[in-house]
Steps between C-alpha positions, in 0.01 A plus 500: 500500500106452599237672681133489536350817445342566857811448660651744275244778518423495886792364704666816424192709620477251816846493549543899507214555742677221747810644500352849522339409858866300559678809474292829620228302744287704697808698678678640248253650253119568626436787313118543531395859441412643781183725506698813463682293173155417376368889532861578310422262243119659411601839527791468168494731229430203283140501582525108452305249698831256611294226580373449175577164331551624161660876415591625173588808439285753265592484163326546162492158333634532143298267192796354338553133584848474603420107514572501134886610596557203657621185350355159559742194617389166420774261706294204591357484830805710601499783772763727486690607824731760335730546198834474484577665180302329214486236713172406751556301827184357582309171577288273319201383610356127418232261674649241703275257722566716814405816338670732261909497478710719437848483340713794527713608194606708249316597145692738205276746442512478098524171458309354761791261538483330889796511725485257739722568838775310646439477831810366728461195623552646911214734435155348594157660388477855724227596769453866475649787357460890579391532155776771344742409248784698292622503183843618434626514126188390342696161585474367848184517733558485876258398751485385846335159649426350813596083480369419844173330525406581869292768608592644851616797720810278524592377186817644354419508158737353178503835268686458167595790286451344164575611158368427154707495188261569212766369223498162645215486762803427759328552863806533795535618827712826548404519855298328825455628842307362796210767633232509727306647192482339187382793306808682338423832299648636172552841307754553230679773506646459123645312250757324735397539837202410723392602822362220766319520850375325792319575827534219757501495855789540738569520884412806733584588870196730502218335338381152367728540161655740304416536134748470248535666153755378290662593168750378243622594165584243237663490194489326158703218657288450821750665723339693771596790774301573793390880506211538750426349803234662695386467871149577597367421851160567610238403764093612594640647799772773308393818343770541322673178272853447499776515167312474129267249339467451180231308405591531058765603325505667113694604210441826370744611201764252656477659847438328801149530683369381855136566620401426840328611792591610847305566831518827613352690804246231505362532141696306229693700166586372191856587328681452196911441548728601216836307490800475327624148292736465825228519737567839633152720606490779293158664643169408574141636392192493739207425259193687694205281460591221387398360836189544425460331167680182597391513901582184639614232213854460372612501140552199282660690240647892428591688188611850432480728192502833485268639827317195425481211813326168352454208732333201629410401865457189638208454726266582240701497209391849395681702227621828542631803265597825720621762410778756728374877421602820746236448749521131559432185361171474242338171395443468169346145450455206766355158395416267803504163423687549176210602363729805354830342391769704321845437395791743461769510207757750420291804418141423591299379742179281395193401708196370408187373673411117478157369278482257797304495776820439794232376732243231260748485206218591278577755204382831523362656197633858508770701294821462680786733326850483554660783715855642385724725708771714268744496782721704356223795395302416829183427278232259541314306201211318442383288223268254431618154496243295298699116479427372221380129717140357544415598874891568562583373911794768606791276677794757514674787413890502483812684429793285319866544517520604154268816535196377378166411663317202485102490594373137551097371420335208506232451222103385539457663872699269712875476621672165392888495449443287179321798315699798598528751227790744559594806347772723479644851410836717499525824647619634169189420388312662818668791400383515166168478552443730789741792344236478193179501699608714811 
């Protein structure tokens, strides 16, 4: 299965924004602080300037170079997606005479050995996906994909549940539904069972549409149960919204997670839902502030550790890492742009600024360390992060299924897929190294 590059990278980005607009439009969700917000938002305890591009929070940077922790892959022009096991799924990228190609497929991490994947023959090459993925058994990777090629409000879009069988490569179809969004959401919930979402669009007496949340569980076999379905209306005109949104759902320690926002009294509130594994609503948690952090976008992604709230918004595609403490919600880092980008594994949380310039793509020639939250001792770290690359071009920061983290550069000051350098570490070895220096 091919792909060029730029319609991998930015069709999902493109995509997300579209439907975004689709779903919420101007009616549903226009949640522009108002001047009171605004005064709310200056006046925190944080003493933090929220309009800031870049925050990081205040930590003493430590001297040893946990760069020398990680381990470096050399796999051939090949960008790993995630791990499945000691297995990578990833794609390799070659010139072609249209541009650079990519071939999706598998590598063994050891060997190096390449797995190529047997498509089926009834699946044709997919258009977008929402970008989240599960891996259940350190076997089978599940993922969601949009097989319609048309880009409308009215399109009901081909989505195929597939699933990867790293023994073989085997790629099949477990499941396929027809939705006015093509963007289907993921979270695993453990070894056996994941958790999937939706938010379309669906008919209202009272306004122009209804918004739709939508949840399912699925097991190892690709058999699903409905367990949410949530109704929110709203309109400019109402002061107070109608049923629950929610906007992202998480896993946190295999329980069930919602976060959305609701209008109320005229001034819009953000809550987190709490629900059982049959859909039942067990509570729900206003989280005071939060308004004012996020004010008017809507998330791309959501994570939750701990008191910890990571997650990514769409307008702007800025990065967030809150944290829940008695007298509200705190920020603790925000990247705009993704010039901050962090990634979350079982027991940490790991952020780091980018070397490049997000606006001229030019290297900047400053000491960027690597941030580490001990989730689990509520702890923040900081060390320096000296790669051992000439001019090293920061591309990405990312968690893997198997607990590790993998940090991506480019060598000689410029991005090109050909020339990625990639490096990895375990969380065993995280541990290690910050219980002797901390």
């Amino acid at each position: 299965m091919k792909k060029f590059i730029s319609i991998y990278s930015s069709l999902l980005v493109c995509f997300a924004l579209l439907s975004m607009c689709f779903l919420f439009g101007c009616s549903s969700v226009d949640s522009k602080p108002s001047a009171d917000e605004k005064n709310e938002s200056e006046n925190t305890s944080q003493s933090i300037n929220l309009n800031e591009d870049v925050i990081l929070p205040k930590v003493n940077v430590k001297s040893t170079n946990l760069a020398k922790e990680f381990k470096n892959l050399n796999l051939n022009n090949f960008t790993i997606v995630n791990a499945i096991g000691n297995t990578y799924y990833g794609y390799k990228s070659t010139y072609s005479d249209g541009g650079i190609n990519d071939e999706f497929m598998l590598i063994e991490s050891k060997s190096g050995k390449e797995i190529r994947l047997n498509t089926p023959q009834n699946i044709t090459n997919w258009s977008v996906g929402s970008g989240s993925m599960v891996v259940l058994k350190d076997k089978y990777l599940y993922e969601w994909k949009s097989y319609t090629s048309e880009f409308s409000e009215d399109t009901a879009h081909d989505v195929k549940l597939t699933r990867i069988d790293v023994e073989n490569g085997t790629i099949e179809i477990v499941d396929e539904l027809e939705c006015s969004n093509p963007l289907i959401y993921m979270c695993q919930i453990n070894d056996t069972e994941f958790l999937s979402y939706s938010i379309t669009q669906g008919p209202s007496d009272k306004t122009e549409y209804a918004v739709i949340s939508t949840a399912w569980i699925y097991d190892i076999n690709g058999e699903k149960k409905e367990i949410i379905n949530e109704r929110y209306e709203n309109d400019v005109s109402w002061t107070d919204s109608e049923g629950i949104l929610i906007e992202r759902f998480a896993v946190k320690d295999g329980e069930l997670f919602g976060l959305g926002r609701r209008l109320i009294s005229g001034k819009y509130q953000f809550f987190l839902y709490h629900y059982d594994k049959s859909g039942k609503l067990m509570n729900e948690e206003a989280l005071i502030g939060f308004e004012n952090i996020i004010g008017s976008e809507q998330m791309l992604e959501l994570h939750l550790m701990e008191d910890y709230i990571a997650f990514r918004t769409y307008e702007s595609l800025t990065n967030y890492i809150c944290k829940k403490t008695q007298n509200g919600i705190d920020l603790v880092m925000k990247g705009a742009d993704r010039q901050v980008q962090y990634a979350v594994t079982n027991k940490y949380i790991f952020f780091i600024e980018s070397n490049v310039n997000v606006y001229s793509g030019e290297i900047e020639q400053n000491d960027y360390p690597l941030y580490i939250i001990d989730i689990q001792n509520n702890k923040i770290y900081a060390t320096n992060f000296s790669v051992p690359l000439k001019d090293p071009y920061f591309v990405n920061i990312q968690p893997l299924s198997n607990e590790s983290l993998l940090i991506t550069y480019c060598d000689n000051g410029a991005y090109d897929p050909l020339k990625i350098k990639q490096f990895v570490i375990d969380e065993d070895t995280v541990y290690n190294v910050t219980e002797k220096l901390y």
